[in-house]
N, C-alpha and C positions, 0 to 999 in steps of 0.2 A: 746597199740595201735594196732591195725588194717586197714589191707588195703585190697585193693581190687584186688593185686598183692598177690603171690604163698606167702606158709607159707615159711616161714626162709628168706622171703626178705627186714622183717622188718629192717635192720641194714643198709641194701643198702638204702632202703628208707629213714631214720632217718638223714643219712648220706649226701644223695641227696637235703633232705632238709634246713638242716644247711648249707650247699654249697650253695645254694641256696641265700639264704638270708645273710651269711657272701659277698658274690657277691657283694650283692646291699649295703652292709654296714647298714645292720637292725639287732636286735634283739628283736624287737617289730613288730607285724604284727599289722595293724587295723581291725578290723572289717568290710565286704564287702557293710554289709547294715544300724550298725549304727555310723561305725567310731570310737567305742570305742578301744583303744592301747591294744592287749594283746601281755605280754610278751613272749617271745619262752623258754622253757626250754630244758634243753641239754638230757632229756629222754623223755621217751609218757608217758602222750602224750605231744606233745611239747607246744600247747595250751591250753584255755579255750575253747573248741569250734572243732570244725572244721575245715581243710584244702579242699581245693581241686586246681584241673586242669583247665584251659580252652585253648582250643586252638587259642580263639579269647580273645583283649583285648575289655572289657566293657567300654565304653567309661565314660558311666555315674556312674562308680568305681573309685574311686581317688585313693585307694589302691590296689596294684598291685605289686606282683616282679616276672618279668621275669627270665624265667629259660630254660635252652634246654634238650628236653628228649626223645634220638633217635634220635638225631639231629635234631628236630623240637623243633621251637618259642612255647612257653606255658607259661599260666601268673599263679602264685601262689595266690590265693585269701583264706582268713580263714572269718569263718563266726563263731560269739560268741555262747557262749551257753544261753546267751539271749533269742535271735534274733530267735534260732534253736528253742526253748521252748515255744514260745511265749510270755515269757515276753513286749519284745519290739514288737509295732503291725507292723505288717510290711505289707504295702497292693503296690497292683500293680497299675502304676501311671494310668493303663489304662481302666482298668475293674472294679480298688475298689474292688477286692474281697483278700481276707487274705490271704498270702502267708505261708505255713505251711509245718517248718521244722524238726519237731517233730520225723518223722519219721527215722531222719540221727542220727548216731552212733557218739555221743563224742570220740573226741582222733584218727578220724579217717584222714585220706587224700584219698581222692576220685580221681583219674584219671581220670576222668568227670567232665563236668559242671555241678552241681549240681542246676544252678538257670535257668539253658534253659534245665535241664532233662525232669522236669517237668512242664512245661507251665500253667498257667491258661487261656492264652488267645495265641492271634496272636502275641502279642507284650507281651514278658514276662521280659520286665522291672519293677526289685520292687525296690520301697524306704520305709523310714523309715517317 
């Protein structure tokens, strides 16, 4: 796995994240956009999929585990390697056009939003 944090801080990270989710009493994440259960593994990457950051909670995300990082509120969200591939069509409730995550790195944790990165519209809410 890989981050988007300096080399050799993968252990901090790995570590940050199982804290994380041992917290909330999980070792399943769901998926942000189709809800499916992935288990967390104790090396990288720790899902099928995707992690990332947000600094705001989604409201319209039912999966979510808060975590503090630098002493700031931030919600943990993973996104499948479905969803990221395209398998699952994922479009935006507001525009209808195709949300495409093709371009993210498996096994990675992003310290960014990765679904208000990139917008397709004004309102960059997508479902499944």
């Amino acid at each position: 796995m890989e981050d988007d944090a300096q080399v050799g801080q993968g252990e901090d990270l790995r570590k940050f994240i199982l804290a994380a989710l041992s917290a909330s009493h999980r070792n399943v994440v769901n998926c942000a956009l189709c809800h499916r259960a992935l288990p967390v593994f104790e090396q990288f990457p720790l899902v099928d999929g995707t992690l990332f950051l947000s600094p705001s909670r989604h409201d319209e995300i039912e999966y979510d585990v808060p975590c503090h990082l630098q002493g700031r509120l931030m919600h943990l969200y993973a996104v499948c390697v479905d969803c990221l591939e395209g398998v699952h069509k994922i479009i935006c409730i507001k525009c209808k056009s195709r949300w495409d995550g093709s371009w993210h790195q498996l096994g990675t944790m992003y310290t960014y939003d990765i679904l208000a990165a990139s917008p397709c519209c004004q309102v960059s809410t997508v479902h499944k």
